[in-house]
VEXDRENDO-581262 format. One record per residue (C-alpha): residue number from 1; x, z, y; residue in one letter. Coordinates in pm, 1 decimal. Layout:
<nodes>
node k NUM, c1 X, c3 Z, c2 Y, r a;
...
</nodes>
This chain:
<nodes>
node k 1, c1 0.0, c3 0.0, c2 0.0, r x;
node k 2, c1 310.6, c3 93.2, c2 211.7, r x;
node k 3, c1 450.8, c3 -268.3, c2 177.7, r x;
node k 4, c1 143.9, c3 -450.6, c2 246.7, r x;
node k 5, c1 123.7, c3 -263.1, c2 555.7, r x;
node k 6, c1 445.2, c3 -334.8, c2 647.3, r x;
node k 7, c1 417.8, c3 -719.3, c2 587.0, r x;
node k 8, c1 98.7, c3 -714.4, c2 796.3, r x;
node k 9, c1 224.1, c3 -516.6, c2 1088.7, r x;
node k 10, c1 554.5, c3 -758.6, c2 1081.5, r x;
node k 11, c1 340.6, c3 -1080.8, c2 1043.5, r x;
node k 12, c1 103.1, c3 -915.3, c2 1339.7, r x;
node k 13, c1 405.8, c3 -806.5, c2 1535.3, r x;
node k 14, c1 567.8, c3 -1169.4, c2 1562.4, r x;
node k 15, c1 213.7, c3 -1298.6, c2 1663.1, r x;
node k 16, c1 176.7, c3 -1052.0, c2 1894.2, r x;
node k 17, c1 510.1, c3 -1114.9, c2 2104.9, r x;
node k 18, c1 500.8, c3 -1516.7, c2 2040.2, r x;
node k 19, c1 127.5, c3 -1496.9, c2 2193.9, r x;
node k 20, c1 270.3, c3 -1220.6, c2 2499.8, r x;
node k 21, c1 529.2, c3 -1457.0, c2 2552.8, r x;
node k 22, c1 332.9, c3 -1781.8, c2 2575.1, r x;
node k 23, c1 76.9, c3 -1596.8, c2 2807.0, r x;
node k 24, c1 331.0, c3 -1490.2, c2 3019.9, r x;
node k 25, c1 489.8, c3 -1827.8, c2 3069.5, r x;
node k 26, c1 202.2, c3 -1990.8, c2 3131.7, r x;
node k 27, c1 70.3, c3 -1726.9, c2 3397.1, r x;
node k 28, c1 432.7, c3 -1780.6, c2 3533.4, r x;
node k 29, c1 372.0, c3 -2148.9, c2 3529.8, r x;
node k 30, c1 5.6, c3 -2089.4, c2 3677.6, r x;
node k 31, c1 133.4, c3 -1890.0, c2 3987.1, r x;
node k 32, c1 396.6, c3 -2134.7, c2 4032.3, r x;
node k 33, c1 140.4, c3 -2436.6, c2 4050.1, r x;
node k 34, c1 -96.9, c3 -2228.3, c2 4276.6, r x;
node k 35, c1 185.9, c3 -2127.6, c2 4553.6, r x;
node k 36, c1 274.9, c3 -2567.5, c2 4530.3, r x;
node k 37, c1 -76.5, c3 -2601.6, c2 4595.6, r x;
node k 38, c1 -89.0, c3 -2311.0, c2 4851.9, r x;
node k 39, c1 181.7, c3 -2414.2, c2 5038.3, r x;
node k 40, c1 76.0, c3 -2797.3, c2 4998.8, r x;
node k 41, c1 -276.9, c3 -2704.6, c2 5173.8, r x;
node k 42, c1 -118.8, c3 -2521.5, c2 5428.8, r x;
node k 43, c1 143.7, c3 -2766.0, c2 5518.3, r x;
node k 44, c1 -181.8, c3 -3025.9, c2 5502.9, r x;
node k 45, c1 -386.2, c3 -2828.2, c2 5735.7, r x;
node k 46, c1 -19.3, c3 -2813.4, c2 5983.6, r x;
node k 47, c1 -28.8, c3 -3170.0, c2 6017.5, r x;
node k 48, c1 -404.9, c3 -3258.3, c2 6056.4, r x;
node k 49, c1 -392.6, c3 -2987.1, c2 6342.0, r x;
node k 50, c1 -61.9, c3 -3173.4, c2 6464.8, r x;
node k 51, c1 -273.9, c3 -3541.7, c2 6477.0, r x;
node k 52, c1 -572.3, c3 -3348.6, c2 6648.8, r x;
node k 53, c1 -382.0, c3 -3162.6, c2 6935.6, r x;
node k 54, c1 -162.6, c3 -3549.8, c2 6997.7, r x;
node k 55, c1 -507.0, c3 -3671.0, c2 7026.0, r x;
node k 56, c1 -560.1, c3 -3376.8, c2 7357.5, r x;
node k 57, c1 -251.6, c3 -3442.9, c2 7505.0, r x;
node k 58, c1 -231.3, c3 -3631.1, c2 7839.5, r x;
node k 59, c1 9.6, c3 -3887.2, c2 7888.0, r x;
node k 60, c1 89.9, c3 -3759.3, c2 8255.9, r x;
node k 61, c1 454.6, c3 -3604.8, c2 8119.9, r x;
node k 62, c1 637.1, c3 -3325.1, c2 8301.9, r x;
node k 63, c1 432.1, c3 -3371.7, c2 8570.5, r x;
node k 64, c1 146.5, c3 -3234.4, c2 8360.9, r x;
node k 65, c1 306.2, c3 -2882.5, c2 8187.3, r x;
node k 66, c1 57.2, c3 -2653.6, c2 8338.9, r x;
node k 67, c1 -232.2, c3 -2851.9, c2 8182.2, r x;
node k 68, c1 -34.4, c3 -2880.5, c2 7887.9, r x;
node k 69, c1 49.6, c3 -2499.0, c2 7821.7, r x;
node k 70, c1 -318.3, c3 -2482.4, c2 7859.3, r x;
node k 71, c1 -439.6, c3 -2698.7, c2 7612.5, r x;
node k 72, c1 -183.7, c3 -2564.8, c2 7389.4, r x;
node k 73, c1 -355.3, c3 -2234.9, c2 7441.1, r x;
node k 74, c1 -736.9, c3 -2327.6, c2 7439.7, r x;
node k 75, c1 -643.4, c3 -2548.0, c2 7081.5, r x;
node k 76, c1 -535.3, c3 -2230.0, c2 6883.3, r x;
node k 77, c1 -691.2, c3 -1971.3, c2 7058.6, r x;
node k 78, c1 -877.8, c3 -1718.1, c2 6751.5, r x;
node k 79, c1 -660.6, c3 -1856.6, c2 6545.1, r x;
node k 80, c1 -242.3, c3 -1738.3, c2 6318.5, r x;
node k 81, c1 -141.8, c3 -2107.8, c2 6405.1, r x;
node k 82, c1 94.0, c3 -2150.1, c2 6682.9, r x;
node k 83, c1 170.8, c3 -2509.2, c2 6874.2, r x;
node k 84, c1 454.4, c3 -2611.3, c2 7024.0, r x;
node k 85, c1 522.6, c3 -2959.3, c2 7220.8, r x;
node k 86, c1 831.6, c3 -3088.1, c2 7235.7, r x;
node k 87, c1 1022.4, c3 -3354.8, c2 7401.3, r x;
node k 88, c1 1227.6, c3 -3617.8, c2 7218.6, r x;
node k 89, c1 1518.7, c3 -3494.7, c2 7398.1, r x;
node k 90, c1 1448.8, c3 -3097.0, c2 7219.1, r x;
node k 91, c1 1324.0, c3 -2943.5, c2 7522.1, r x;
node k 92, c1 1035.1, c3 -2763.0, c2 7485.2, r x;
node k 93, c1 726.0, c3 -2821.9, c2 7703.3, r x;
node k 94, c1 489.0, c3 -2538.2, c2 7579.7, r x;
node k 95, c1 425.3, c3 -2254.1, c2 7332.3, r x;
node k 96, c1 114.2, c3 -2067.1, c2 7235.7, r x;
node k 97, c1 248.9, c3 -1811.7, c2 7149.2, r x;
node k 98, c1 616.8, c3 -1732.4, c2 7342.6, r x;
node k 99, c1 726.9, c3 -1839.1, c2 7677.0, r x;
node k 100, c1 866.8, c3 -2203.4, c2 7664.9, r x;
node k 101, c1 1058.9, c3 -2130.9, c2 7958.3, r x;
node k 102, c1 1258.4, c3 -1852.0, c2 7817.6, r x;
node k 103, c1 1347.2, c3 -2143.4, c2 7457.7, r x;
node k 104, c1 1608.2, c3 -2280.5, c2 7331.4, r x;
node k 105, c1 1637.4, c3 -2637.0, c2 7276.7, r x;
node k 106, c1 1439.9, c3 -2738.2, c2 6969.6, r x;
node k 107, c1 1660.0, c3 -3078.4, c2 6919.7, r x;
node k 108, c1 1843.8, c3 -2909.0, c2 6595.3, r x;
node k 109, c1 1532.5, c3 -2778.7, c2 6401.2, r x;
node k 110, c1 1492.6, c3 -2922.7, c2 6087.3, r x;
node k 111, c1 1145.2, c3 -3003.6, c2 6108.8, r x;
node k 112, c1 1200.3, c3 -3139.2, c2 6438.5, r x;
node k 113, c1 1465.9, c3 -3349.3, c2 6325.3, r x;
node k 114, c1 1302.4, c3 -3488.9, c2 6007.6, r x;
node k 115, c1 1000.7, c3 -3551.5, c2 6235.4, r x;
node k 116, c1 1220.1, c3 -3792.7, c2 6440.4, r x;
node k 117, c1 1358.7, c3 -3958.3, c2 6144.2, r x;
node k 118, c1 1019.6, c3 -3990.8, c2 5930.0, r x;
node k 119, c1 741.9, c3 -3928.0, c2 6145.9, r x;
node k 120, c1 718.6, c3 -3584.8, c2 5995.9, r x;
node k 121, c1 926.6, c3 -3285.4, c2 5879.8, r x;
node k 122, c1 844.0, c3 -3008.1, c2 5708.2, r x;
node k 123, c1 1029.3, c3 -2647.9, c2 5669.8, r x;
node k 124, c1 1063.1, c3 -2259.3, c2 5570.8, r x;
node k 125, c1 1301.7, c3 -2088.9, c2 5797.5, r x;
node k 126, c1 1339.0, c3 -1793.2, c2 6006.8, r x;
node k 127, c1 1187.4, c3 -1819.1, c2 6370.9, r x;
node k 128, c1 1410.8, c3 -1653.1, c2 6638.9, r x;
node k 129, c1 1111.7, c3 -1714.2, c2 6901.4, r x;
node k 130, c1 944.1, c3 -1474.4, c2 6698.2, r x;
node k 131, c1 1155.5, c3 -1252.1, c2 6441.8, r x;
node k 132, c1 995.5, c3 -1378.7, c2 6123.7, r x;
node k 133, c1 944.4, c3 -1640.9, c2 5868.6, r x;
node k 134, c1 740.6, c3 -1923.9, c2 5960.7, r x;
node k 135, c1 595.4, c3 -2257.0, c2 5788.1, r x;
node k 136, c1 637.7, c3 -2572.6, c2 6022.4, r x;
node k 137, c1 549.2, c3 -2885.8, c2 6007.5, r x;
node k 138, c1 601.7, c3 -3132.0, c2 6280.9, r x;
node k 139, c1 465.3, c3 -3484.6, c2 6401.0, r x;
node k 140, c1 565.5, c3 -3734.5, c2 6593.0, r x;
node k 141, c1 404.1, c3 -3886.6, c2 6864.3, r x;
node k 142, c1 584.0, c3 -4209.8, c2 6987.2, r x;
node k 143, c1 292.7, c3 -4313.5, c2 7243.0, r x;
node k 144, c1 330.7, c3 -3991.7, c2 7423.3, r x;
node k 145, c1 738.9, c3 -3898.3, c2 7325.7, r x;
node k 146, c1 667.4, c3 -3613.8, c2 7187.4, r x;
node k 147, c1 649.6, c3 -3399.0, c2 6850.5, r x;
node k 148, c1 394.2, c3 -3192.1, c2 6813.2, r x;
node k 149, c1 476.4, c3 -2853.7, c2 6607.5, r x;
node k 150, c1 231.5, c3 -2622.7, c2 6446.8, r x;
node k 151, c1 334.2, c3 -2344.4, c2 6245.5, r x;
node k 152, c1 204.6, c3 -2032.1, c2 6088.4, r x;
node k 153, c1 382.2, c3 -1670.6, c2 5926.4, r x;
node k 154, c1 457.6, c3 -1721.9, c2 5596.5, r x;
node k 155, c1 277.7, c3 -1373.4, c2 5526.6, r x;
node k 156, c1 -26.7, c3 -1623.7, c2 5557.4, r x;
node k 157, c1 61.2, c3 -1799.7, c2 5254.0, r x;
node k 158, c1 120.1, c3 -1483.5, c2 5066.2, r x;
node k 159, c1 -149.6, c3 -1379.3, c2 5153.7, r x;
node k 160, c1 -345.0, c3 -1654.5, c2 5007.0, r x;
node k 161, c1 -102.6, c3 -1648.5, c2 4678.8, r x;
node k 162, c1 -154.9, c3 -1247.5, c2 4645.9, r x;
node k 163, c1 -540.8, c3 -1332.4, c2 4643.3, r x;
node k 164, c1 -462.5, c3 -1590.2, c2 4327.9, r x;
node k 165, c1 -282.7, c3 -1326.1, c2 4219.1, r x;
node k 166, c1 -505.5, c3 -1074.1, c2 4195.7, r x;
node k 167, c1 -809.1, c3 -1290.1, c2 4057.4, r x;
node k 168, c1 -531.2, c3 -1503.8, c2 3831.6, r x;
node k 169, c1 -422.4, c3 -1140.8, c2 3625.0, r x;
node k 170, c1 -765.7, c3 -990.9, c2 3527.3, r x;
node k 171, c1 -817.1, c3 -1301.7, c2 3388.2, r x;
node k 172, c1 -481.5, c3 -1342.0, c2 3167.7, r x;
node k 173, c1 -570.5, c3 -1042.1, c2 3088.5, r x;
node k 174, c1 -899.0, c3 -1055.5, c2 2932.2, r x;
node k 175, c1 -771.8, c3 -1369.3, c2 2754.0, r x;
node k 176, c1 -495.7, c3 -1125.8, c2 2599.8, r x;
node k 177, c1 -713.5, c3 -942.2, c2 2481.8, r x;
node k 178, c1 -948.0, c3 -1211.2, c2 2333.1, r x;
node k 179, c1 -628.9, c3 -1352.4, c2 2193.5, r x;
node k 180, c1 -511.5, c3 -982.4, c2 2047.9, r x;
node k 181, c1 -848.1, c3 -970.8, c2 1847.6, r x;
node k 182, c1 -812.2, c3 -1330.5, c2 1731.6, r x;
node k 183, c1 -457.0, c3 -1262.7, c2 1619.1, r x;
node k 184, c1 -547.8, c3 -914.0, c2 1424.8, r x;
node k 185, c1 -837.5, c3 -1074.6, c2 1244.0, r x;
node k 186, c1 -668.1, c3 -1368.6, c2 1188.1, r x;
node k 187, c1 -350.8, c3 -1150.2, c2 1020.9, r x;
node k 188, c1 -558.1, c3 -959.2, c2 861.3, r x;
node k 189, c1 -773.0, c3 -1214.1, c2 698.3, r x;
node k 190, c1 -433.3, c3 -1340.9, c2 571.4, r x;
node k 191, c1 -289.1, c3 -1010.5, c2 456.7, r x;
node k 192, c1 -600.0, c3 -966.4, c2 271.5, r x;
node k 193, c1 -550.6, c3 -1317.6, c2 69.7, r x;
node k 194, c1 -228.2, c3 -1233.3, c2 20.3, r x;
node k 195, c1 -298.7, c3 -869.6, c2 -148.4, r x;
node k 196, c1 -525.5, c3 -1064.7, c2 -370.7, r x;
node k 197, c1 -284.2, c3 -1271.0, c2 -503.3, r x;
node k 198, c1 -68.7, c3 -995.5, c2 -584.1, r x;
node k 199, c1 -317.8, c3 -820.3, c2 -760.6, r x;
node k 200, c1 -383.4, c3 -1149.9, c2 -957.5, r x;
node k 201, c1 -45.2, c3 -1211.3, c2 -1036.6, r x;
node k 202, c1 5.2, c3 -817.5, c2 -1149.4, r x;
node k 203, c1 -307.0, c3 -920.6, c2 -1411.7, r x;
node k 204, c1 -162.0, c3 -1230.8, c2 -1525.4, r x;
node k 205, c1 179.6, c3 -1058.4, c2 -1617.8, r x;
node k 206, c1 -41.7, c3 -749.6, c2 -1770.2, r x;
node k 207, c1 -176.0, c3 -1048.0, c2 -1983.4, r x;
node k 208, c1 -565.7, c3 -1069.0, c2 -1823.7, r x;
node k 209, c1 -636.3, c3 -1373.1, c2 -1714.4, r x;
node k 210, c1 -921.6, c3 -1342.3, c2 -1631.6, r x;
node k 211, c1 -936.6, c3 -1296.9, c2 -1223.4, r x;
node k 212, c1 -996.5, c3 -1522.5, c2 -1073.3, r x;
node k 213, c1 -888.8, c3 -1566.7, c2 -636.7, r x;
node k 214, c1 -1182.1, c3 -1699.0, c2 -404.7, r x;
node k 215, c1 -1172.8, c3 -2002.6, c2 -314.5, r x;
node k 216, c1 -1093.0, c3 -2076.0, c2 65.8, r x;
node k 217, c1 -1048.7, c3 -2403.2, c2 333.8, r x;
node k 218, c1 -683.6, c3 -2423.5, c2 423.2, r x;
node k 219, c1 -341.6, c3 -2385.2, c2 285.3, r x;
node k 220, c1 -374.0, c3 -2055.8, c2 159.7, r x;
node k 221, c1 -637.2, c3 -2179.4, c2 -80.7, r x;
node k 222, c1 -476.5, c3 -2453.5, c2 -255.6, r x;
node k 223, c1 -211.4, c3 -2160.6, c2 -317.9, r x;
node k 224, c1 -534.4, c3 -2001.2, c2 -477.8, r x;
node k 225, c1 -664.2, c3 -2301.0, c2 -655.6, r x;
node k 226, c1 -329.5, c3 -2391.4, c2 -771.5, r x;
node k 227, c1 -294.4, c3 -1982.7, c2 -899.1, r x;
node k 228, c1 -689.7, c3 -2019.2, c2 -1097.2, r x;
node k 229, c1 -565.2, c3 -2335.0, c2 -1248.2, r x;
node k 230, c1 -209.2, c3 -2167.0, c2 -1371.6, r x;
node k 231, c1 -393.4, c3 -1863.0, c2 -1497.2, r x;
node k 232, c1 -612.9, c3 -2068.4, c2 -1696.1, r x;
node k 233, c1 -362.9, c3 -2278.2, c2 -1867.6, r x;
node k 234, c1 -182.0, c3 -1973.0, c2 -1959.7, r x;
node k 235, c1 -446.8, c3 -1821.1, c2 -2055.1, r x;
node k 236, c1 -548.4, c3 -2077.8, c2 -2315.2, r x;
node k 237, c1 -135.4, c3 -2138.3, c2 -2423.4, r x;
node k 238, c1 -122.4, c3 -1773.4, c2 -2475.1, r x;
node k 239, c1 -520.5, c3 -1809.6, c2 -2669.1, r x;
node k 240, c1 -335.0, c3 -2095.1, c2 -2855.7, r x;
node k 241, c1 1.2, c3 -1913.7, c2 -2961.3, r x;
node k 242, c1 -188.8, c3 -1607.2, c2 -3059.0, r x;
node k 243, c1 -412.9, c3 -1789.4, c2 -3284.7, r x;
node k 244, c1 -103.3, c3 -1958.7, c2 -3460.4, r x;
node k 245, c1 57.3, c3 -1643.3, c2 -3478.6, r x;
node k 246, c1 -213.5, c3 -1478.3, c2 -3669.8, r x;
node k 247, c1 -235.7, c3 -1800.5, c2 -3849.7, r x;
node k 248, c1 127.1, c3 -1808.8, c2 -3982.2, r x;
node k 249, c1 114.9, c3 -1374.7, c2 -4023.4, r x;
node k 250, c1 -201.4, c3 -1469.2, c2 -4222.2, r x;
node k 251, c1 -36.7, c3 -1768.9, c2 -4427.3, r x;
node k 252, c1 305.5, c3 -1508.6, c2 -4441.4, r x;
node k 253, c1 123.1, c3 -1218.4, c2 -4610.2, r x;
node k 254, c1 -57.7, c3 -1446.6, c2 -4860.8, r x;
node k 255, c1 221.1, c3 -1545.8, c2 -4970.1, r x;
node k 256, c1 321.8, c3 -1444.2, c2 -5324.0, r x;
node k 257, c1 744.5, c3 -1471.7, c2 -5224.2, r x;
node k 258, c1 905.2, c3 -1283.3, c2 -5006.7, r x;
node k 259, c1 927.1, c3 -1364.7, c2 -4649.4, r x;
node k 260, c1 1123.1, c3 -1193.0, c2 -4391.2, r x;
node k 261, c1 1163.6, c3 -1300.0, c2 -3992.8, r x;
node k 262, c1 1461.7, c3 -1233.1, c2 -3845.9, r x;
node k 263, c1 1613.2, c3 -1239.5, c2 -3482.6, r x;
node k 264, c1 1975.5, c3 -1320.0, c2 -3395.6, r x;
node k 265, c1 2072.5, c3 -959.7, c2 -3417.5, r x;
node k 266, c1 1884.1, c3 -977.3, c2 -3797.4, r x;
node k 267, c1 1669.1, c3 -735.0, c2 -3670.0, r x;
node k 268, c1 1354.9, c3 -775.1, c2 -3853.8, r x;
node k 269, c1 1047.9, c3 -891.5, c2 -3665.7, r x;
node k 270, c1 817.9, c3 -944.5, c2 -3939.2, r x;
node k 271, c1 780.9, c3 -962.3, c2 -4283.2, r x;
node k 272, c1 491.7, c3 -988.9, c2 -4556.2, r x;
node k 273, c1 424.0, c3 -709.7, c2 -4806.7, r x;
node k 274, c1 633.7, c3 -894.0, c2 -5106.9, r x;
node k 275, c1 957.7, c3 -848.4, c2 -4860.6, r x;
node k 276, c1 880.3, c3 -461.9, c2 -4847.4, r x;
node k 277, c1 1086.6, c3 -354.5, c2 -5174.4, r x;
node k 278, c1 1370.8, c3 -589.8, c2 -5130.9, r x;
node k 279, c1 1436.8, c3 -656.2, c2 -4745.3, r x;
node k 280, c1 1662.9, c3 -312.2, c2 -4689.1, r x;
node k 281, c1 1832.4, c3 -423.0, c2 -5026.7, r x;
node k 282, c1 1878.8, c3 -795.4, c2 -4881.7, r x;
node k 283, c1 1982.0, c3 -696.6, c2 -4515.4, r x;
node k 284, c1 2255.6, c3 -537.2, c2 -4665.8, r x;
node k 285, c1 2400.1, c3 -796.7, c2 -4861.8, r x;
node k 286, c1 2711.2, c3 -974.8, c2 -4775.9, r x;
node k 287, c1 2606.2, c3 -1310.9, c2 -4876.3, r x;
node k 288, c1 2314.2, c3 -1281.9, c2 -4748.7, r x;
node k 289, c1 2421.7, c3 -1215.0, c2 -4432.9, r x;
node k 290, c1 2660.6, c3 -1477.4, c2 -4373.5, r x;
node k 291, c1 2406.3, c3 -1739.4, c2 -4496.7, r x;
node k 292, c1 2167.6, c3 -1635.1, c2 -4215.4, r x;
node k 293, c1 2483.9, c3 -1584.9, c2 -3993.5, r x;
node k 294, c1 2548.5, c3 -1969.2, c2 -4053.6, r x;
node k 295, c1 2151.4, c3 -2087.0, c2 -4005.8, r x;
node k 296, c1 2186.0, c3 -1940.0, c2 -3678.7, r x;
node k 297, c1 2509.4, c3 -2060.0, c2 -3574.8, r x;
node k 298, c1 2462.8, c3 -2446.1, c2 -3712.4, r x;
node k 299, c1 2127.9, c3 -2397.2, c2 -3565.3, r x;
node k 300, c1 1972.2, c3 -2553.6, c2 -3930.8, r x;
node k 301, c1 1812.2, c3 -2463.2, c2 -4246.6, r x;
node k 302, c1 2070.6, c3 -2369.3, c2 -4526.3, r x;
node k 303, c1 1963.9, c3 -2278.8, c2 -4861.6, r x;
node k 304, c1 2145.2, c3 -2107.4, c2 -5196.8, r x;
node k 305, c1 2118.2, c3 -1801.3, c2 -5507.5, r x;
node k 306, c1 2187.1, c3 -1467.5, c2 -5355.9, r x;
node k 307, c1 2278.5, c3 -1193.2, c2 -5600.0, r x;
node k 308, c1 2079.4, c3 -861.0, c2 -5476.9, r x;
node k 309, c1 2136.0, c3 -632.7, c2 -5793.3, r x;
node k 310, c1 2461.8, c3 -642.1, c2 -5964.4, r x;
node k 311, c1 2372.6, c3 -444.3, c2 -6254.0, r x;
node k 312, c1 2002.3, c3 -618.8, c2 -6315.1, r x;
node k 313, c1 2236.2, c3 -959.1, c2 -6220.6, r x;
node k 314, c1 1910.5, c3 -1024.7, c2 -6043.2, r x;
node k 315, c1 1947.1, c3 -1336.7, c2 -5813.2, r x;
node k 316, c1 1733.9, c3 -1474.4, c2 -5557.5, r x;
node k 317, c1 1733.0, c3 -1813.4, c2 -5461.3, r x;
node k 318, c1 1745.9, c3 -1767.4, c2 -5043.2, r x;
node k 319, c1 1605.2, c3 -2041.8, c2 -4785.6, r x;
node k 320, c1 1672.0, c3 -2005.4, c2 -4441.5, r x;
node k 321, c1 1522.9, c3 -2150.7, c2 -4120.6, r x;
node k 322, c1 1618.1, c3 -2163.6, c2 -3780.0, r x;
node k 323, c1 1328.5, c3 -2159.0, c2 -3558.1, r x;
node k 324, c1 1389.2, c3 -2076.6, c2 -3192.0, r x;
node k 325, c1 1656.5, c3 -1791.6, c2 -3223.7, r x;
node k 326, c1 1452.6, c3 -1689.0, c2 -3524.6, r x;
node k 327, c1 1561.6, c3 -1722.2, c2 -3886.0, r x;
</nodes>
C-alpha cells in the first residue's frame, strides 16, 4: 500500500510542477502581451492626440506663442497628457504642463529626433522638465514646422497593467485549481488501473487465472486486453500440461514395470508403485548411475542389463530417456 502511494504521489508530483510551470509561463507570457498591447494603445492614443492638436494650431509662427500656450492648455486641460510644440530647430514654443521659457532645447530628444527622420518617434526615458518617467510620442508637422509632442507618466501605464494584473491572477488561479483536480483524478484513475494489474499479475503467478482487468479506451487498456488475453492462454497451457501430467502419472502407475523420474541431480520426482521396492536399491548402484549420468550428458536415450542384487544375480534390463533435464 506504501509503494502504490508512493508511485501515485511521484506520478502526481511531476504533474503537478510540469502543470505549475506551464501556468506560470504562460501567465508570464500573458502579462507580457498585455503591457505590448498597453503600451501599444497608449502610444496610439499619443499620436491621434498629436494629429488632433496639429489640426488647432495656427500657422501665424512666433508671432502667435501666446495663442499657442493657450491652446496647448485648453487641449489637455482635465486630462495626465501633456503637449509640447516644438520648432524644427528644438526650441520649444509651449508646454502644458512646465514653463517653455525656462526649457532646454528639445533638438536631441529621441522622439524628437526620430520624428524628424520618420514622421514619428516614439520613447521611454526620464523627463528632466518633470523628474519622472514619461511615454512620448512625437509628430511631425511639415505644413506648420513643427512637432507636436504628447506624453504621459509611465505610472499611467502601470497603472493600466496592475489592473490586468489583478483581474489576469484570480483567473490563473482558478484555472490551477481546475487543472489540480483534473490532474489528481486523472492520476488517480491511473494509479487505480495500475494497482489492478498488480493484483492480477500477483493471481496469475499464485496460479488463478481467473481475474480478469476491466476493459478501458486508451493505452492503458490494450495493456489490459493484452494482460486478459495472456492470462487466458496460460491458463489453458497450464489446463493442458496438467491434464497430460495426470495423463502420463495415470499411464506411469498402471504400469506393471518399474518407472522412476529423475532430475539432473537424480533426485527422484516421481515414480509408480512397482519402483517403490527397488528405486533406493537402484539409486545406489554404480552402473546405474553412470548410465543415467550418460543419458543426461549425451542428452539421448541409452539402454542396457543392470545387476541390482549380487547374491540373487538379479538383473534388470534399464532404459533411459532424456526428456527436458529429466531422465
Amino acid at each position: 500500500m506504501k509503494k502504490n502511494k508512493t508511485f501515485f504521489f511521484k506520478i502526481f508530483s511531476i504533474q503537478l510542477i510540469a502543470m505549475f510551470f506551464v501556468i506560470t509561463i504562460s501567465v508570464l507570457l500573458s502579462l507580457g502581451a498585455v503591457s505590448e498591447i498597453i503600451y501599444n494603445k497608449t502610444i496610439k492614443e499619443l499620436e491621434d492626440t498629436c494629429r488632433l492638436v496639429s489640426n488647432l494650431l495656427p500657422n501665424e509662427g512666433i508671432e502667435s506663442l501666446f495663442d499657442i500656450e493657450a491652446m496647448s492648455l485648453y487641449a489637455t486641460a482635465g486630462t495626465d497628457i501633456r503637449l509640447t510644440v516644438i520648432q524644427y530647430s528644438g526650441s520649444v514654443l509651449a508646454d502644458s504642463q512646465a514653463n517653455y521659457r525656462n526649457m532646454k532645447n528639445h533638438f536631441n530628444r529621441p522622439e524628437v529626433l526620430e520624428a524628424l527622420t520618420k514622421s514619428i518617434g516614439h520613447s521611454i526615458r526620464f523627463s528632466e522638465t518633470m523628474g519622472i518617467e514619461m511615454v512620448y510620442a512625437a509628430v511631425s508637422i511639415p505644413d506648420k514646422s513643427y512637432i507636436i509632442r504628447t506624453s504621459t507618466p509611465v505610472t499611467e501605464v502601470h497603472s493600466f497593467f496592475k489592473i490586468m494584473y489583478i483581474k489576469l491572477i484570480p483567473y490563473s488561479i482558478i484555472i490551477f485549481l481546475c487543472m489540480l483536480i483534473f490532474v489528481y483524478l486523472f492520476t488517480s484513475n491511473i494509479n487505480t488501473t495500475l494497482k489492478s494489474i498488480k493484483n492480477v499479475t500477483k493471481h496469475y503467478a499464485a496460479g488463478d487465472f481467473s481475474i480478469k482487468l476491466p476493459t478501458r479506451d486508451d493505452d492503458l487498456g490494450e495493456l489490459s486486453e493484452a494482460l486478459n488475453i495472456m492470462g487466458e492462454q496460460l491458463g489453458s497451457r497450464i489446463d493442458m500440461i496438467t491434464a497430460q501430467r495426470d495423463q502420463i502419472q495415470a499411464i506411469v502407475s498402471g504400469m506393471i514395470n518399474p518407472v522412476i523420474v529423475l532430475d539432473e541431480k537424480l533426485s527422484v520426482i516421481d515414480m509408480n508403485p512397482a519402483a517403490n521396492n527397488m528405486a533406493k536399491t537402484a539409486l545406489e548402484n554404480k552402473d546405474f548411475k553412470n548410465l543415467i549420468h550418460e543419458s543426461l550428458v549425451l542428452k539421448t536415450s541409452r539402454e542396457g542389463a543392470i545387476c541390482l542384487d549380487s547374491e540373487k544375480r538379479t538383473y534388470y534390463f534399464v532404459y533411459t530417456s532424456y526428456i527436458g533435464g529429466t531422465v
